[in-house]
Structures are given as structure tokens and as C-alpha cells.
C-alpha positions as YAML, in Angstrom:
chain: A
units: angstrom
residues:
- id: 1
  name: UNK
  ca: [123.39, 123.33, 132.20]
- id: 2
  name: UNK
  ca: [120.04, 121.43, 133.60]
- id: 3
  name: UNK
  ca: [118.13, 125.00, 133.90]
- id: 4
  name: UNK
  ca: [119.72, 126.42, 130.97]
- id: 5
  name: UNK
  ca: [118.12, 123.65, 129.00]
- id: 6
  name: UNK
  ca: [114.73, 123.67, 130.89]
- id: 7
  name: UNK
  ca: [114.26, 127.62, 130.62]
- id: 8
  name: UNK
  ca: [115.84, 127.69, 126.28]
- id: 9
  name: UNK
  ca: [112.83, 125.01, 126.47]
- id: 10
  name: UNK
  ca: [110.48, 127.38, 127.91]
- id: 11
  name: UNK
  ca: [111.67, 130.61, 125.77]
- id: 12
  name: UNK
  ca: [111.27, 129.02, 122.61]
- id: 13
  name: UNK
  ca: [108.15, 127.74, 123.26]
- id: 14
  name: UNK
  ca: [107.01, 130.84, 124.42]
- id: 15
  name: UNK
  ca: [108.60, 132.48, 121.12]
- id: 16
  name: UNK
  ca: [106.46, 130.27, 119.14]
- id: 17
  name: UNK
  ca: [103.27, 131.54, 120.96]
- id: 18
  name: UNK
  ca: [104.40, 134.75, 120.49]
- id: 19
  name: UNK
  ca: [104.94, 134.48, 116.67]
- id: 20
  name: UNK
  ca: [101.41, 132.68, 116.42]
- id: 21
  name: UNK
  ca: [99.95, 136.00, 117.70]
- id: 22
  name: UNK
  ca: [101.89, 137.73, 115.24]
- id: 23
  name: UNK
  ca: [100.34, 136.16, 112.40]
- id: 24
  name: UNK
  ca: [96.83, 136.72, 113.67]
- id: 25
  name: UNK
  ca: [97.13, 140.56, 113.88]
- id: 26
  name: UNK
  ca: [99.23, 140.67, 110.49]
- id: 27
  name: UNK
  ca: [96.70, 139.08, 108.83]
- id: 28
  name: UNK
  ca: [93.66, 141.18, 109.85]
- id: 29
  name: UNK
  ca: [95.80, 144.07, 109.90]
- id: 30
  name: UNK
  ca: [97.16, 143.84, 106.61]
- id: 31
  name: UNK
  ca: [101.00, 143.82, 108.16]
- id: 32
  name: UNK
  ca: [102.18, 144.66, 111.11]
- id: 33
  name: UNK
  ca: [102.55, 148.62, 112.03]
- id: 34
  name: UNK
  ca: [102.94, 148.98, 115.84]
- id: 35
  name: UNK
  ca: [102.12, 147.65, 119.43]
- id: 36
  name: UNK
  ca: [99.53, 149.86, 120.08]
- id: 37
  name: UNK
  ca: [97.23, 147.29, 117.06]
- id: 38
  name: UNK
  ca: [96.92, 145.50, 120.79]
- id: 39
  name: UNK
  ca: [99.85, 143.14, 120.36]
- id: 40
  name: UNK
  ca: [102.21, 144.20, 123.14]
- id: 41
  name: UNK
  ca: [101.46, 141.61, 125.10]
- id: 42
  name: UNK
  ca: [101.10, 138.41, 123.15]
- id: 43
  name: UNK
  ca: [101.50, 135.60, 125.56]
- id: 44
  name: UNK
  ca: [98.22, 137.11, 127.96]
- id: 45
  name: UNK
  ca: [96.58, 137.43, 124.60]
- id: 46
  name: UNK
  ca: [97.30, 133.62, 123.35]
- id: 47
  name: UNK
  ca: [96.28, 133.03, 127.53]
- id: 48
  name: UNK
  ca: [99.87, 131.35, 127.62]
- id: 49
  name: UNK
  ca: [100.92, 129.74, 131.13]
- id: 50
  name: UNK
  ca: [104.63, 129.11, 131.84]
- id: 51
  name: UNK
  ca: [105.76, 126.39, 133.77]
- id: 52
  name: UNK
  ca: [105.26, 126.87, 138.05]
- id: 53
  name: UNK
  ca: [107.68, 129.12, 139.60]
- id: 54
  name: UNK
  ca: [108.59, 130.74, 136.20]
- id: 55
  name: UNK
  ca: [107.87, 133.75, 134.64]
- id: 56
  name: UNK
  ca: [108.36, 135.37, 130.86]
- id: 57
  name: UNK
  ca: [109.05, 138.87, 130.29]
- id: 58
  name: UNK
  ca: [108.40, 140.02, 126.76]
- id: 59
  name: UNK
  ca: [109.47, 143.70, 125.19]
- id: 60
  name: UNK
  ca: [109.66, 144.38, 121.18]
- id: 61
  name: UNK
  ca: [111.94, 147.02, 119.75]
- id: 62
  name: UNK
  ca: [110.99, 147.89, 116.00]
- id: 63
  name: UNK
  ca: [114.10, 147.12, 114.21]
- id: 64
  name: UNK
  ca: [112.53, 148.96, 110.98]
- id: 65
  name: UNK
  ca: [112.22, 152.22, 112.96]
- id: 66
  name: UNK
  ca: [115.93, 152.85, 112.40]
- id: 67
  name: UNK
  ca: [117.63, 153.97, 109.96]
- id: 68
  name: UNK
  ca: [118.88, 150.74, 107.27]
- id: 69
  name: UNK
  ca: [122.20, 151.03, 107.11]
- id: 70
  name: UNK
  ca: [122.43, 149.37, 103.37]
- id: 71
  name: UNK
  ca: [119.87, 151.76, 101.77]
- id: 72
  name: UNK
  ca: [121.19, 155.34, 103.57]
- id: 73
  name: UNK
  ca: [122.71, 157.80, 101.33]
- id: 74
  name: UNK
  ca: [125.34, 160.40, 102.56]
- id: 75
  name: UNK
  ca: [123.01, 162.91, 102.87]
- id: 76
  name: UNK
  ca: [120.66, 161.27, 105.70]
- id: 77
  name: UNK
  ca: [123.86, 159.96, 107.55]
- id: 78
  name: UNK
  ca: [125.23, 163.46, 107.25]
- id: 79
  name: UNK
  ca: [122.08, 164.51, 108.62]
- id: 80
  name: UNK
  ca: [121.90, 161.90, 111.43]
- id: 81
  name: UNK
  ca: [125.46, 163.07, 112.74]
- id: 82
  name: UNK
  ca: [124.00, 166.56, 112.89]
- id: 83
  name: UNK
  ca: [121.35, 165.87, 115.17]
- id: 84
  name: UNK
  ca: [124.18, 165.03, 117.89]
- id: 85
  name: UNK
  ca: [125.69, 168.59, 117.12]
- id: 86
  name: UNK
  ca: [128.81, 167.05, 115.09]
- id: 87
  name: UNK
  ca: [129.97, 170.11, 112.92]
- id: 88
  name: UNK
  ca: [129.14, 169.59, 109.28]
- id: 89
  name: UNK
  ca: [132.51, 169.26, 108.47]
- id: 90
  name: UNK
  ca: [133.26, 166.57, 110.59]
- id: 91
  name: UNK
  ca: [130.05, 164.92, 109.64]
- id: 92
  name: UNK
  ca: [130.22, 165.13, 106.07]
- id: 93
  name: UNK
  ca: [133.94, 163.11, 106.76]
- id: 94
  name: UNK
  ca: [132.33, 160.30, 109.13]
- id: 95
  name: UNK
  ca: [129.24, 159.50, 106.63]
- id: 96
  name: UNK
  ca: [132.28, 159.39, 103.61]
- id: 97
  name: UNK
  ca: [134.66, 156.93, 105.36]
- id: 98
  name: UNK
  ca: [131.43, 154.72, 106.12]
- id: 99
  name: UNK
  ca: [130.32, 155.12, 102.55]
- id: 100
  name: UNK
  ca: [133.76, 153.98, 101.20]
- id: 101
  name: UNK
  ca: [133.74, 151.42, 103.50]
- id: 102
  name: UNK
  ca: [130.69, 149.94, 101.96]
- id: 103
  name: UNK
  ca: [130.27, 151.25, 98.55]
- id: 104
  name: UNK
  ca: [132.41, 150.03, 96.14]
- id: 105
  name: UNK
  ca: [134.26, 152.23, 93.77]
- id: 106
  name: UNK
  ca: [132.96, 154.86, 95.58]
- id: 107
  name: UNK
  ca: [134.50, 158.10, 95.07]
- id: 108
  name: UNK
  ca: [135.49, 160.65, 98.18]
- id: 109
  name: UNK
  ca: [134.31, 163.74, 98.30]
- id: 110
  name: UNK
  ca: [136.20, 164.69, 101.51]
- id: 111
  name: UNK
  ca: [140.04, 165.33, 101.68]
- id: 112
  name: UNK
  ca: [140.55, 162.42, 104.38]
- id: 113
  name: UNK
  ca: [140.88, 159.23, 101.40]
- id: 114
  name: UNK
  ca: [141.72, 155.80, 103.70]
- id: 115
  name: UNK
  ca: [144.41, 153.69, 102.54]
- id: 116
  name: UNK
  ca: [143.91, 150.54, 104.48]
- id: 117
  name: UNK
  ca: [146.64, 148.82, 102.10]
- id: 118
  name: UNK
  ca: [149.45, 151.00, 102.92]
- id: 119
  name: UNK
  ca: [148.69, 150.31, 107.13]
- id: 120
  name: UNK
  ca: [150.94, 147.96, 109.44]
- id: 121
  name: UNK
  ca: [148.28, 145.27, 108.83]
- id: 122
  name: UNK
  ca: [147.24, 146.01, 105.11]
- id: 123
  name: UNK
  ca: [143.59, 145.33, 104.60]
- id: 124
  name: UNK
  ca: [140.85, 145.97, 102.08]
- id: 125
  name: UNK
  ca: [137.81, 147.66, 102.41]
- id: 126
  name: UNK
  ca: [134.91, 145.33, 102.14]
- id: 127
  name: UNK
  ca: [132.14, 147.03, 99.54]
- id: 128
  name: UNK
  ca: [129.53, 145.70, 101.23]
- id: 129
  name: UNK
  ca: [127.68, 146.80, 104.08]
- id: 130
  name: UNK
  ca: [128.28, 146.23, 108.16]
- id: 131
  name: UNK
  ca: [127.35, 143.29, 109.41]
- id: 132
  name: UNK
  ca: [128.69, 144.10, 113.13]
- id: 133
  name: UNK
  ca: [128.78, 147.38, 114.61]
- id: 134
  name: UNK
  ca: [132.41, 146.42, 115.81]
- id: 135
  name: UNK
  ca: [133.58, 146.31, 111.97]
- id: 136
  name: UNK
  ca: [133.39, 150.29, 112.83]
- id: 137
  name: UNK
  ca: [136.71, 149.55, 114.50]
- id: 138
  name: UNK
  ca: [138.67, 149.06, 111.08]
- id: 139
  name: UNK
  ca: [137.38, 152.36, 109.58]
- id: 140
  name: UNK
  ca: [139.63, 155.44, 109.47]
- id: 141
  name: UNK
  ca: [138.37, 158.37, 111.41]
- id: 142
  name: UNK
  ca: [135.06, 156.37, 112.51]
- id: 143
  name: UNK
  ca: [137.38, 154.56, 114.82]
- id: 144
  name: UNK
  ca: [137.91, 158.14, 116.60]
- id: 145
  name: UNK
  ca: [134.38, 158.98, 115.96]
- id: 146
  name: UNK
  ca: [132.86, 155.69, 117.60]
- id: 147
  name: UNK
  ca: [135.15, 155.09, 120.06]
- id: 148
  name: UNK
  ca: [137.14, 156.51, 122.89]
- id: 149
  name: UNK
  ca: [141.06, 156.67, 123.12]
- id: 150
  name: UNK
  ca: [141.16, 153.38, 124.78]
- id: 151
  name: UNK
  ca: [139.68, 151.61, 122.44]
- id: 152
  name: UNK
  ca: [135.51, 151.06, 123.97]
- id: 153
  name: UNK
  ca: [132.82, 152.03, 122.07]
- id: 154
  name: UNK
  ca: [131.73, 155.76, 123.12]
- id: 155
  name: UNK
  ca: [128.15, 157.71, 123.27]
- id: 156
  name: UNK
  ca: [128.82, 158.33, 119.08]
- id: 157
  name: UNK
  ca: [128.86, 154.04, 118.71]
- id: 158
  name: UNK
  ca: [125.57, 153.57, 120.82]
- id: 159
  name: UNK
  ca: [123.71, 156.71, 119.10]
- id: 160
  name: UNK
  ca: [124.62, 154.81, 115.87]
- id: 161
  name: UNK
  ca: [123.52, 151.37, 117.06]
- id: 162
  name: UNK
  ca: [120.21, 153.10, 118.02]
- id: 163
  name: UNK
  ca: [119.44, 154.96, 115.20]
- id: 164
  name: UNK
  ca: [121.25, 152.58, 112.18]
- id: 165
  name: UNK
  ca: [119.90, 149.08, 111.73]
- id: 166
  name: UNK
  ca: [122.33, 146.66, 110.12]
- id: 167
  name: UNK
  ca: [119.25, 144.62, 108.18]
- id: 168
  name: UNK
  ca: [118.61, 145.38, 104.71]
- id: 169
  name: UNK
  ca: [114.74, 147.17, 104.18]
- id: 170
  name: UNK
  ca: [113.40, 150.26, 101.81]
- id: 171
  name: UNK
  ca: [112.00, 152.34, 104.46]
- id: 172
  name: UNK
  ca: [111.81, 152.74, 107.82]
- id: 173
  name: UNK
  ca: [108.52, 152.26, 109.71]
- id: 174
  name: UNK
  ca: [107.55, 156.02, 110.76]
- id: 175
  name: UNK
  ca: [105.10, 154.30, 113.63]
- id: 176
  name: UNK
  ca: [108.53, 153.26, 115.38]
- id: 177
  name: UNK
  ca: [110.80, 156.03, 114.02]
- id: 178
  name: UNK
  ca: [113.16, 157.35, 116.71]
- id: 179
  name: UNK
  ca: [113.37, 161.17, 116.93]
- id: 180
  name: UNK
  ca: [116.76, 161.30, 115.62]
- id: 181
  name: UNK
  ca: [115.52, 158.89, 112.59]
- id: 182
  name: UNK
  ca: [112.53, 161.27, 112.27]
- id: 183
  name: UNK
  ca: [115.14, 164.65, 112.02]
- id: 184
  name: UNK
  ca: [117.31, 163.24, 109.74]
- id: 185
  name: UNK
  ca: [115.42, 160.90, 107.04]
- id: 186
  name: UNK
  ca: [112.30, 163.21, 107.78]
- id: 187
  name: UNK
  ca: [113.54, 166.34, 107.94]
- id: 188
  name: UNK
  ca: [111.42, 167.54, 110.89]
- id: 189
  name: UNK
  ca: [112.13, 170.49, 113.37]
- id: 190
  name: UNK
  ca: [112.07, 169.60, 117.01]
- id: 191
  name: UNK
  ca: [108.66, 170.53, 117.37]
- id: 192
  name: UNK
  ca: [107.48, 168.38, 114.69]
- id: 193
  name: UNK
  ca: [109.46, 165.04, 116.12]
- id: 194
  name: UNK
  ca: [108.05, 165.71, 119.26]
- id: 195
  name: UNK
  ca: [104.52, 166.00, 117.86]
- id: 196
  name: UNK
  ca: [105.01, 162.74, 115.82]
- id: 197
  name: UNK
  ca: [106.36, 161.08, 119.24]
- id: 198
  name: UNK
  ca: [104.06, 162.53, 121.63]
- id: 199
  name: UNK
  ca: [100.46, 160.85, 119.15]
- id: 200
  name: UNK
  ca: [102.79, 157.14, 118.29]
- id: 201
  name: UNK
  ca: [103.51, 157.15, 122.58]
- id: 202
  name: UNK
  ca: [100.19, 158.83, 123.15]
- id: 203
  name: UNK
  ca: [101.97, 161.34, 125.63]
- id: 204
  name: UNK
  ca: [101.59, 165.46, 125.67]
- id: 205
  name: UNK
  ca: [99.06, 167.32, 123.54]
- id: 206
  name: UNK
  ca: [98.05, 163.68, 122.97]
- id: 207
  name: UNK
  ca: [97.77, 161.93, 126.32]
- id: 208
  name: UNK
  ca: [94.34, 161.73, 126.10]
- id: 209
  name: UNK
  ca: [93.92, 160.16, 122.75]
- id: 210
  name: UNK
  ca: [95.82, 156.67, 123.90]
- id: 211
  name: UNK
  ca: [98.97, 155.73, 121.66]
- id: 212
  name: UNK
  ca: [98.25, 155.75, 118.00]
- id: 213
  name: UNK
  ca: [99.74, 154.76, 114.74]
- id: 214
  name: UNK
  ca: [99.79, 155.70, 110.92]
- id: 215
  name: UNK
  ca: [98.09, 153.79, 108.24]
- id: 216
  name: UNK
  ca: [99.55, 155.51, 105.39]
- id: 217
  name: UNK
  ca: [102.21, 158.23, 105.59]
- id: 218
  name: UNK
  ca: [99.84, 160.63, 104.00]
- id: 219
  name: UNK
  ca: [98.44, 161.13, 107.24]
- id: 220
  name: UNK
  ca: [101.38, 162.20, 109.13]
- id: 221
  name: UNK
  ca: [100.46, 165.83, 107.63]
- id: 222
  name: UNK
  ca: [98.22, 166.18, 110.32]
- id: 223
  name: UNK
  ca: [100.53, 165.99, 112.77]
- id: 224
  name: UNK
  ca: [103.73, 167.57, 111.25]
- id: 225
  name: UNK
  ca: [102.14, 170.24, 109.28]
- id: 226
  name: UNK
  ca: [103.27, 170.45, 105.52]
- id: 227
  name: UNK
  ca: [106.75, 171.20, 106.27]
- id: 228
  name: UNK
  ca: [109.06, 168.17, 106.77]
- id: 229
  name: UNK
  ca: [109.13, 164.46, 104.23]
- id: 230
  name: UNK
  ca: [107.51, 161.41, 105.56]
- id: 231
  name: UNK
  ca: [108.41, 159.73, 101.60]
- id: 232
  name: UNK
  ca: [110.80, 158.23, 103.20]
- id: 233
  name: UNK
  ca: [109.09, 155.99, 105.19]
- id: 234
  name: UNK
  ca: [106.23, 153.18, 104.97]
- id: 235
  name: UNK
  ca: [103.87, 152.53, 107.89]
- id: 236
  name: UNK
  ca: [104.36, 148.58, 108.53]
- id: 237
  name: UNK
  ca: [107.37, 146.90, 109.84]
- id: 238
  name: UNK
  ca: [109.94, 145.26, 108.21]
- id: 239
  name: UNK
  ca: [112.14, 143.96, 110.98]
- id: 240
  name: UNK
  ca: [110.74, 143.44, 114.33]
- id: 241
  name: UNK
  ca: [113.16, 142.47, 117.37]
- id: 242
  name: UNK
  ca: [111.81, 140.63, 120.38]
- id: 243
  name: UNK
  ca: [113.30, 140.37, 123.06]
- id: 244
  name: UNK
  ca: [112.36, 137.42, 125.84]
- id: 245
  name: UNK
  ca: [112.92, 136.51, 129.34]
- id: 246
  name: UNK
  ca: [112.46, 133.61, 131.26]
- id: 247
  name: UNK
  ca: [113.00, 133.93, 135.29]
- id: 248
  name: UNK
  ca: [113.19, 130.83, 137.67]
- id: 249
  name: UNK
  ca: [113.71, 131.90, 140.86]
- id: 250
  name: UNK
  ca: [117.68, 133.44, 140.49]
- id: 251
  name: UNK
  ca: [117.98, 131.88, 137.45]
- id: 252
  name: UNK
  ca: [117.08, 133.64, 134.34]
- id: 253
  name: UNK
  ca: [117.49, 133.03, 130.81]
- id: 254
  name: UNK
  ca: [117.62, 135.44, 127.34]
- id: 255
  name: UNK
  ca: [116.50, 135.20, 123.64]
- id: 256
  name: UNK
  ca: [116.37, 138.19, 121.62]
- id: 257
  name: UNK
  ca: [115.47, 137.46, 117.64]
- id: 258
  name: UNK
  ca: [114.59, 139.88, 115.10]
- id: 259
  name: UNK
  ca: [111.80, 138.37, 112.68]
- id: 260
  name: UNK
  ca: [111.00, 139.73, 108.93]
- id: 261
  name: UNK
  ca: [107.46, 139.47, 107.71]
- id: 262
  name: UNK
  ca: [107.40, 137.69, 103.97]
- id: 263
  name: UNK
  ca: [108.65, 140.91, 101.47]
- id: 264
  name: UNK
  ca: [110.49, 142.22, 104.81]
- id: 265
  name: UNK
  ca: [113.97, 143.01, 105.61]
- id: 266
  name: UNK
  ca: [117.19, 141.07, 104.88]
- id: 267
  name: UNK
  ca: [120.55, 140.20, 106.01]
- id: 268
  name: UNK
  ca: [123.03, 141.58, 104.06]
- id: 269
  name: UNK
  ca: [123.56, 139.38, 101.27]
- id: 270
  name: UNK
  ca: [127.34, 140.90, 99.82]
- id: 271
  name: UNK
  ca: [130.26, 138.90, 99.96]
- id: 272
  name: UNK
  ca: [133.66, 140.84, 100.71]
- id: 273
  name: UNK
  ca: [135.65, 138.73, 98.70]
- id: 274
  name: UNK
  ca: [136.61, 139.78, 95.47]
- id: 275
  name: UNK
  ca: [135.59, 137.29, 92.24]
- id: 276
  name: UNK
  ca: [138.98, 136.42, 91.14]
- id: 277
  name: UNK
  ca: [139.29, 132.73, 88.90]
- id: 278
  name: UNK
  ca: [142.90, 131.24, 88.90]
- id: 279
  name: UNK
  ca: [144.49, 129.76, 85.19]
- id: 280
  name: UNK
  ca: [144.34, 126.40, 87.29]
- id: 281
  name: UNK
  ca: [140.46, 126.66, 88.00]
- id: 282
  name: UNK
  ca: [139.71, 127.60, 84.65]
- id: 283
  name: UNK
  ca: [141.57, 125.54, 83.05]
- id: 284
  name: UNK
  ca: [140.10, 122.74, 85.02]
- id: 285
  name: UNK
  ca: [136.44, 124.05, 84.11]
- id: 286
  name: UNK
  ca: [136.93, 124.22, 80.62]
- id: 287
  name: UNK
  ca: [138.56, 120.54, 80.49]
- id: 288
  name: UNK
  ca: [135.17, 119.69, 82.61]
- id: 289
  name: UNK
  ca: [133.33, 121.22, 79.67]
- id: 290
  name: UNK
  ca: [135.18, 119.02, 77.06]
- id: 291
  name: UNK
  ca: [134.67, 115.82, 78.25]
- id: 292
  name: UNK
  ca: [131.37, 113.96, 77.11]
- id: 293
  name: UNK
  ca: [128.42, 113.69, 79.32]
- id: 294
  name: UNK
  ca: [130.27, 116.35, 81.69]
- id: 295
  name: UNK
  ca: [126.88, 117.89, 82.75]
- id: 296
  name: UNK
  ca: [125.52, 114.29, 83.76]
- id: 297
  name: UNK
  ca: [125.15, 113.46, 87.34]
- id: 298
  name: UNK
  ca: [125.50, 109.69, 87.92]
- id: 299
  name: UNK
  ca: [122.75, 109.09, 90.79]
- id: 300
  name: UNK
  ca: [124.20, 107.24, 93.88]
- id: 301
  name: UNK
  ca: [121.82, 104.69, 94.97]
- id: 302
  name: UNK
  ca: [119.08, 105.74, 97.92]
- id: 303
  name: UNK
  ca: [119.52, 109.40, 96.69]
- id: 304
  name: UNK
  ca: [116.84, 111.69, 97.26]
- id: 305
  name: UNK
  ca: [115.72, 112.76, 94.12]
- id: 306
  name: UNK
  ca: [115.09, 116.47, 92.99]
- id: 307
  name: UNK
  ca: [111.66, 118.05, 94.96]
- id: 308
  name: UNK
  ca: [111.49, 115.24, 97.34]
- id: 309
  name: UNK
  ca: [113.11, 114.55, 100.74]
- id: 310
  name: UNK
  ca: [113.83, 116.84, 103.33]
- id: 311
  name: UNK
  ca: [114.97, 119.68, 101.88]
- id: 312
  name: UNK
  ca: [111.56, 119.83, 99.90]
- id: 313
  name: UNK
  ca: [109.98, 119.46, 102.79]
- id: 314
  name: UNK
  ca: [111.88, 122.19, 104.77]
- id: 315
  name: UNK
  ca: [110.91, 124.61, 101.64]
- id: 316
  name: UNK
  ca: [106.74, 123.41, 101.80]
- id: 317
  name: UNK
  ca: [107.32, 124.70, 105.38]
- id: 318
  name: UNK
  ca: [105.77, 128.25, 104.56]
- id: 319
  name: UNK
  ca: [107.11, 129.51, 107.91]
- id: 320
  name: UNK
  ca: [105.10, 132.76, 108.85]
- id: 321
  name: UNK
  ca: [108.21, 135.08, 109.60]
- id: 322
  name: UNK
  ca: [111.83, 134.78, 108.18]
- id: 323
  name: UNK
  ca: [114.04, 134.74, 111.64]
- id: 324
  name: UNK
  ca: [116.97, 137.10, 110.57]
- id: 325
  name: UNK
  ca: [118.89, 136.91, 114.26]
- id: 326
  name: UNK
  ca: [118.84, 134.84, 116.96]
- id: 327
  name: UNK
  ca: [121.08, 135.74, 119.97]
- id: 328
  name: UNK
  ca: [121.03, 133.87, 123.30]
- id: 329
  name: UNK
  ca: [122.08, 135.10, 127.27]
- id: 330
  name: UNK
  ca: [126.00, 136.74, 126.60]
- id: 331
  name: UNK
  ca: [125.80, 137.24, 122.86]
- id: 332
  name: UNK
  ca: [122.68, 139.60, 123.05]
- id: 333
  name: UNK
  ca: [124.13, 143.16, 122.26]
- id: 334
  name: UNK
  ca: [124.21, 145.99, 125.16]
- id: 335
  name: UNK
  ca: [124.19, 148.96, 124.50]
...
């Protein structure tokens, strides 16, 4: 417990560096579009020293280069299933369940219509969207889409998890699309995702050139051709995931956030819980209303008062990222 609290120390310190970089190339930048701006490797850029004997390893995955699961339409997740050579029929099905999952009132256009109501444990379907890949346990025919016959999640579940982000954004970022993201929100051929790949990871025809990134999505023509749809996508980053390391000898510890620049992605905001108000509440609301002076507060003495205190503090903070996740050692995901 002594190193795990010396090494969180160091990590979050370290995170804060990291962040503080951030900022700097957002701001001259105009937002943040990919790594190869010169920020992949913050802490040697901020000339940040861990403690003796320790040392930080730092990666970024852009979240936004995925697919957002709240925004998709059953086309592009029909599309998405595709690309793993699912037959349309059975693809069309998976991207409906998941739809009716989250949607509500949403109509099927498939024959297969769950009834979770009707099962040995009746539940409801939510209406809102994931907010764990695991909830793709409770949905009829994804659970034999995502997962194997005993149950663990299969090569289906950890395409998805790749491909689908479960934060809330309009577009994803083409400068950290993944192929499969650029095929089915894009509409590109092979050759075209590979182009697109090869110039953002500066590899084949472009290996020469260095890694590069797109400004605008405008010029993405250049590389694709006019064939294919990059209105889909934006150029900056709404969700970026970083991932940190801290090694003391054998002893090693984990923080992986994912950060939102201000106007960025969100957590899913739905409740699943339907709005229902009992006779006793509104009774009790009503008989609130009647009484005289119901709507005065009667201050308690040493109160804060309204716009001072903490809390007004906390919101003059003007924090440069909104932290979305924060997952530590055993709860970071593995894919």
C-alpha cells in the first residue's frame, strides 16, 4: 500500500504535466488533431524528471477516432459489422437489437423483436445508450454475437470495443480513424483506408513524408480520390485517452483517463429509469405548493450563501480539459 501511494503520487503528477502540455499545443493549434503536432511525448517536452529509480511510460489512444456509439445510425453499424464479413442479414439484426436497446420507441425492422419482459428474469430495455461494453451481455442475439458459448467476450466484443466509443461526440476525428471506422462511416474501399492510414502513420507510398494529419476534411480528397465521404468526420479530437505508467523497480503502477477538450465529448447523460410520479408524491407537492411562503428557504446560520464558498470556487476553476474516465491498475479495460 506504501508504493501504491508513492507511485498514484507520481502518476498524477505526471498526468498534470502531461495535461499542461496539452493546453500549450491546443492553444497554438487551434485544438488538438493528432500526435504527430509533436505532442507524443509530453513529459521530455515539459523536461519532466520522475523520482530516482522510477520511470513513466506514456501512450495516447484517440478515443474520438472511433465510432460514438450515441450518435451511430443503423446504417454505419450495419456497415461496421460488414467489414468483419458478417452477412448482411445477420448484420442488419445485430445493429437492430443494439438500436432497440438504446433508442426508445424504436421500431424493428428485423423479424427477431426482444422481449426482455417475458424472460426468467424480466427486464427492460434501457433507451439510453451503453455505458459498459458488458451491458452487451443483456441484449438478445448480441449476446451470441459478442460472446462465445461460455459466456467470455469473443473477437466480435473486442472489434466493437475498438471501433465503438461509449462517449458521446458529433464526429469522429478522421486523423485517428481506425480502418474499420474509415470503411464504414467513410465509405472507403480498401485501397483508400490504406492510403488514408499509410499518410496519418507516415508508412508506404508515404514513408518518406513523416506522419501527417488533416486540417480540414476537405483535404482528405487528395488522398482518397473523390470517391468515398469524409462529412462524417471533423479533424480535432474530442476524446483523448491516455494511458500512464509508472515503474519502480518490480513494482509498477496504472492510470488510464480519457480527457474532453471544452465543446468535446460527453458521458452519456440518459437515465434508464422511467419518469413515473406516485398519487402520494404529488399529492405531497401540490400541498407544498399551498402552503404560504412554500418557496422560501429559511437560511441556517454559517450557510454559505449563493455564488460564494466552495462550490463557487470549484466552478471559477476553469479546468483546461473535462476528465470523462479515470481508471486505475485492475479496473483499466483489456482488450
Amino acid at each position: 500500500e506504501a508504493v501504491t501511494r508513492r507511485l498514484r503520487s507520481e502518476a498524477y503528477s505526471a498526468l498534470e504535466v502531461i495535461l499542461g502540455v496539452l493546453v500549450d499545443f491546443r492553444e497554438v493549434s487551434s485544438g488538438l488533431h493528432s500526435q504527430s503536432e509533436g505532442w507524443g511525448d509530453p513529459l521530455a517536452f515539459a523536461n519532466y524528471t520522475p523520482a530516482d529509480g522510477r520511470v513513466i511510460e506514456v501512450t495516447f489512444e484517440d478515443e474520438s477516432g472511433k465510432l460514438s456509439l450515441p450518435q451511430v445510425n443503423a446504417l454505419t453499424l450495419t456497415n461496421l459489422f460488414l467489414q468483419w464479413g458478417v452477412v448482411k442479414n445477420e448484420a442488419e439484426a445485430v445493429a437492430d437489437v443494439l438500436l432497440g436497446w438504446m433508442k426508445p420507441n424504436h421500431v424493428y425492422t428485423s423479424p427477431l423483436q426482444p422481449n426482455y419482459e417475458s424472460g426468467a428474469i424480466p427486464y427492460e430495455a434501457p433507451g439510453r445508450s451503453l455505458r459498459t461494453y458488458h451491458e452487451l451481455a443483456a441484449i438478445e442475439k448480441a449476446r451470441e454475437f459478442f460472446y462465445d458459448t461460455e459466456g467470455r467476450p469473443n473477437e466480435n466484443w473486442r472489434r466493437f470495443v475498438e471501433n465503438v466509443s461509449l462517449f458521446d461526440f458529433p464526429r469522429p476525428n478522421l486523423n485517428g480513424a481506425r480502418p474499420d471506422v474509415l470503411a464504414a462511416l467513410g465509405q472507403y474501399d480498401p485501397t483508400q483506408t490504406r492510403n488514408v492510414t499509410d499518410f496519418l502513420r507516415g508508412t508506404g507510398n508515404f514513408q518518406f513524408n513523416g506522419p501527417g494529419y488533416f486540417q480540414s476534411t476537405n483535404e482528405a480528397a487528395r488522398i482518397t480520390g473523390p470517391a468515398g465521404d469524409s462529412a462524417g468526420f471533423a479533424t480535432t479530437i474530442s476524446a483523448l485517452r491516455i494511458n500512464l505508467t509508472v515503474r519502480e523497480g518490480r513494482n509498477e503502477y496504472r492510470v488510464s483517463t480519457v480527457i474532453a477538450p471544452p465543446g468535446g465529448a460527453t458521458t452519456v447523460q440518459a437515465t434508464a429509469t422511467k419518469k413515473e410520479t406516485t398519487t402520494r408524491s404529488a399529492q405531497t407537492t401540490a400541498q407544498r405548493q399551498n402552503q404560504p411562503n412554500a418557496a422560501k428557504a429559511t437560511p441556517q446560520p454559517g450557510a454559505a450563501k449563493t455564488g460564494t464558498g466552495a462550490d463557487s470556487n470549484n466552478r471559477d476553476l476553469k479546468y483546461p480539459f473535462t476528465l470523462l474516465e479515470i481508471r486505475e491498475n485492475e479496473e483499466i479495460l483489456r482488450t
